[in-house]
C-alpha positions as CSV (number, residue, x, y, z in Angstrom):
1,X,-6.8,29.2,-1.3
2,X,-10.3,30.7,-1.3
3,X,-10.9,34.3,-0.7
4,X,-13.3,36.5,1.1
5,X,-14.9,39.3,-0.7
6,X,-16.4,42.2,0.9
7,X,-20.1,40.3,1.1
8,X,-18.2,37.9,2.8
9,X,-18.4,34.8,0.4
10,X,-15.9,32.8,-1.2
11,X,-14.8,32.3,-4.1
12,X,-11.5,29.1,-4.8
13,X,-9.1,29.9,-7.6
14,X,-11.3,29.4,-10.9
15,X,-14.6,30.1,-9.1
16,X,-17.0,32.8,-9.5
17,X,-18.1,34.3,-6.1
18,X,-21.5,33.4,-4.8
19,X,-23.3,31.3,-2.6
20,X,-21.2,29.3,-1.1
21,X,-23.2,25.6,-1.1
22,X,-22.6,22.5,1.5
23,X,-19.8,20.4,0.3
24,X,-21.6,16.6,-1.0
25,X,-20.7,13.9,1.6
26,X,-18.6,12.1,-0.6
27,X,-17.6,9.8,2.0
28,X,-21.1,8.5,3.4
29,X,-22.5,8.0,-0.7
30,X,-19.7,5.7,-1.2
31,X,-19.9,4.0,1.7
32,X,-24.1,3.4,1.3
33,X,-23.0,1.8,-2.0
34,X,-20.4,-0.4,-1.2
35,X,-20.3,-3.7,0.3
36,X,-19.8,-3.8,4.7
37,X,-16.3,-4.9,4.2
38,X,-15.0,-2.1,2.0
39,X,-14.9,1.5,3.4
40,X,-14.2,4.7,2.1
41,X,-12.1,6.8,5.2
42,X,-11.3,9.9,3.3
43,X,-11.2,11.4,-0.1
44,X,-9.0,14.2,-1.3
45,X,-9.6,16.6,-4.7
46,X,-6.9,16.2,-7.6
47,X,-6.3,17.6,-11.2
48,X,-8.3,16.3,-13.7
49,X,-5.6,15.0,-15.6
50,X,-4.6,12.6,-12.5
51,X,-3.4,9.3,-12.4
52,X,-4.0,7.3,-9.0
53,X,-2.1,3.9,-10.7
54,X,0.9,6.5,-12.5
55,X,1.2,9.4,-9.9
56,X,1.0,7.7,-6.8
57,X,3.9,7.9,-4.4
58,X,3.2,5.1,-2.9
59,X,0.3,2.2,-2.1
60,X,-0.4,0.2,0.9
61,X,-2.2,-3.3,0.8
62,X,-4.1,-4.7,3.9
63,X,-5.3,-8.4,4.3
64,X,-6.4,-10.3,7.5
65,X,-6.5,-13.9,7.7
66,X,-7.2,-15.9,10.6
67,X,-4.0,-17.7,12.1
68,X,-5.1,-21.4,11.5
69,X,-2.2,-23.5,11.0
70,X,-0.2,-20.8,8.9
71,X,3.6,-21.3,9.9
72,X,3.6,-17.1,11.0
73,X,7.5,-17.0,11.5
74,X,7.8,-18.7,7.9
75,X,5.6,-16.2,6.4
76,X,7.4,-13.5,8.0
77,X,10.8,-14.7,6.9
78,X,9.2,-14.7,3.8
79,X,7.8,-11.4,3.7
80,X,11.5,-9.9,4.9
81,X,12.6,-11.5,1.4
82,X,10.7,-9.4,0.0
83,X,11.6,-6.2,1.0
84,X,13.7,-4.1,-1.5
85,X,13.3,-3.7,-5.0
86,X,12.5,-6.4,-7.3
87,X,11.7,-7.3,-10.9
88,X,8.2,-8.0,-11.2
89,X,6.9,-8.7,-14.8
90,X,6.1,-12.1,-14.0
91,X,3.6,-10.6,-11.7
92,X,2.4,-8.1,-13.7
93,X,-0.3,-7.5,-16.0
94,X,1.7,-7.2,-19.4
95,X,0.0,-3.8,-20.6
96,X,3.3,-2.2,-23.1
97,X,0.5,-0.5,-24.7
98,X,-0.3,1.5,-21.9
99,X,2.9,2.8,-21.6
100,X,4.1,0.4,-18.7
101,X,7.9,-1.0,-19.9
102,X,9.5,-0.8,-16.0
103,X,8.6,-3.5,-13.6
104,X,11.2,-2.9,-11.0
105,X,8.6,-2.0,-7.5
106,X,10.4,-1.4,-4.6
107,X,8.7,-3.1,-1.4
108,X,9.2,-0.6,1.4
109,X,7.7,-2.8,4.3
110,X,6.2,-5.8,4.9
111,X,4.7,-7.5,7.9
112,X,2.8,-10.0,9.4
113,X,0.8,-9.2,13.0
114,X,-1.7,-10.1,15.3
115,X,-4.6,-7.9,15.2
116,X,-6.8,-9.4,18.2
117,X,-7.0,-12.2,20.2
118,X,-4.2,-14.8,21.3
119,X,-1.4,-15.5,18.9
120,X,-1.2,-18.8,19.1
121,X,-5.2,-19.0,18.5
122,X,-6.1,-20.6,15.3
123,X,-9.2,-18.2,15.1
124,X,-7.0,-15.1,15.9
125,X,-6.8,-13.1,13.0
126,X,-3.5,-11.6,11.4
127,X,-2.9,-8.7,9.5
128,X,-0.5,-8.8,6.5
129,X,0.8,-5.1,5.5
130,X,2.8,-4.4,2.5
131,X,4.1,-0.9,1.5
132,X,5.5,-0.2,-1.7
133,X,6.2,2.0,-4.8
């Protein structure tokens, strides 16, 4: 938690007090260098030392597809097979050397949904959410 001195500026835990200087917008110098279909919503500071693919507690994967002639209750009966936890190295990158020997994920959720339009519209788009760990 930063502190306040008597001057009135703070200082965070391992920082000298001074001038206390605008925080870098992160967010928008990401987003001015990315491509129009990927975003950047937030961004959070972590330890040096951390891991988003080891230390995360969990990831969610978006992807929208338009309906077309995809069988939507098939895929969905599908996607509830999917749900629990499952081996899978077949899937995987094989990467022992980095330390990965489990390949057990557990799949939290997973849905298929309309995001706009008519269902039954072949241009209407779907999203496909999965949740896992």
């Amino acid at each position: 938690e930063p502190t306040v001195d008597g001057s009135g500026v703070a200082a965070g835990v391992g920082q000298t007090a001074g001038k206390v200087e605008e925080e870098m917008n992160y967010v928008g110098l990401l987003n001015r260098v990315l491509p129009p279909d990927i975003r950047v919503l937030a961004w959070a500071p972590v330890k040096m030392d951390f891991s988003a693919r080891f230390e995360c507690r969990s990831r969610t994967y978006w992807y929208l597809l338009p309906k077309s002639d995809l069988n939507i209750e098939l895929m969905r009966d599908g996607a509830r097979r999917l749900v629990g936890e499952h081996d899978f190295r077949n899937l995987c990158k094989m990467d022992i050397s980095g330390g990965v020997t489990n390949f057990v994920r557990s799949i939290e959720s997973f849905g298929v949904e309309p995001v706009s339009g008519d269902p039954e519209n072949p241009f209407s788009l779907y999203a496909i959410k999965i949740r896992g760990k």
